[in-house]
C-alpha positions as CSV (number, residue, x, y, z in Angstrom):
1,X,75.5,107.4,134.0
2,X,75.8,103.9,131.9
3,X,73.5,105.9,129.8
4,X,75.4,109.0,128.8
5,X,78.9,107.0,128.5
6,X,77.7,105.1,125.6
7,X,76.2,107.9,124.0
8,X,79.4,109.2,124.4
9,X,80.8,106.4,122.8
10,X,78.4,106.4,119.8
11,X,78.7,109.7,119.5
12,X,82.5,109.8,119.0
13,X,82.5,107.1,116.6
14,X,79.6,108.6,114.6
15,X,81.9,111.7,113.9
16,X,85.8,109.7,113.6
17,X,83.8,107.7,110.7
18,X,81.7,110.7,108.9
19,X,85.6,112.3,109.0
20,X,86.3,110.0,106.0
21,X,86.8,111.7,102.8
22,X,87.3,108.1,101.0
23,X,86.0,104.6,101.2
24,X,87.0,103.5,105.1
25,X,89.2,100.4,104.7
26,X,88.2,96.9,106.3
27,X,91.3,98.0,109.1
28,X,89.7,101.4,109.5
29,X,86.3,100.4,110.0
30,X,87.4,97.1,112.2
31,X,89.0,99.2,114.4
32,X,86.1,102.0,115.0
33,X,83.6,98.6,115.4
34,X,86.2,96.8,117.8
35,X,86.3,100.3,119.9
36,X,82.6,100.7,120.0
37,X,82.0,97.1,121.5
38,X,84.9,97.2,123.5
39,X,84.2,100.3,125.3
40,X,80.6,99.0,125.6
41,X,81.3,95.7,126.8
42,X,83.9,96.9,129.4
43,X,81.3,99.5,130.7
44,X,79.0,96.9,131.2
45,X,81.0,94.2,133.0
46,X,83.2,97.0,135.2
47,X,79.3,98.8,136.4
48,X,80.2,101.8,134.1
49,X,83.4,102.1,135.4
50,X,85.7,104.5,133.5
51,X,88.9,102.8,133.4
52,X,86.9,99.7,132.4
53,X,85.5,101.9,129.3
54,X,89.2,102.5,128.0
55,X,90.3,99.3,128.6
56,X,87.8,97.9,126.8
57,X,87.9,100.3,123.7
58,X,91.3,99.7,123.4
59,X,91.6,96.2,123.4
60,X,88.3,96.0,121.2
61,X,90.1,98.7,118.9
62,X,93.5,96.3,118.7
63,X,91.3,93.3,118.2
64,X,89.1,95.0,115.4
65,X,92.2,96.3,113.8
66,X,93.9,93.0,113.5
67,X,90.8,91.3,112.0
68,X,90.2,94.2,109.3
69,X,93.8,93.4,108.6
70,X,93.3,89.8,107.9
71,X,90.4,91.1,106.2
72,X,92.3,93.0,103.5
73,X,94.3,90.2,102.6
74,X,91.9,88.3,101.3
């Protein structure tokens, strides 16, 4: 089950980044890279739960966006 969420996962952000018609900004891609390890990491310490999954993606995602922010103002 573990298995087939984070295929899920991959999948998902394998098609929201080919979607880009330009260059992905530092933001953009932080927050796709934050999501993917979040959502992973909170399936792996929850046991695959789901809520644990969302939870994690969204933090990850908030996380990732705030560092690809700092990012771009370098």
């Amino acid at each position: 089950m573990l298995r087939t969420k984070l295929s899920f996962v991959l999948l998902l952000s394998a098609f929201a980044l080919s979607g880009c018609n330009s260059n992905p900004s530092k933001q953009d891609i932080g927050t796709v890279s934050g999501s993917v390890v979040g959502g992973v990491v909170g399936a792996v310490i929850t046991g695959g739960s789901t809520w644990g999954t969302v939870a994690g993606a969204a933090a990850g995602g908030l996380v990732g966006n705030k560092i690809g922010k700092d990012l771009e103002k370098r």
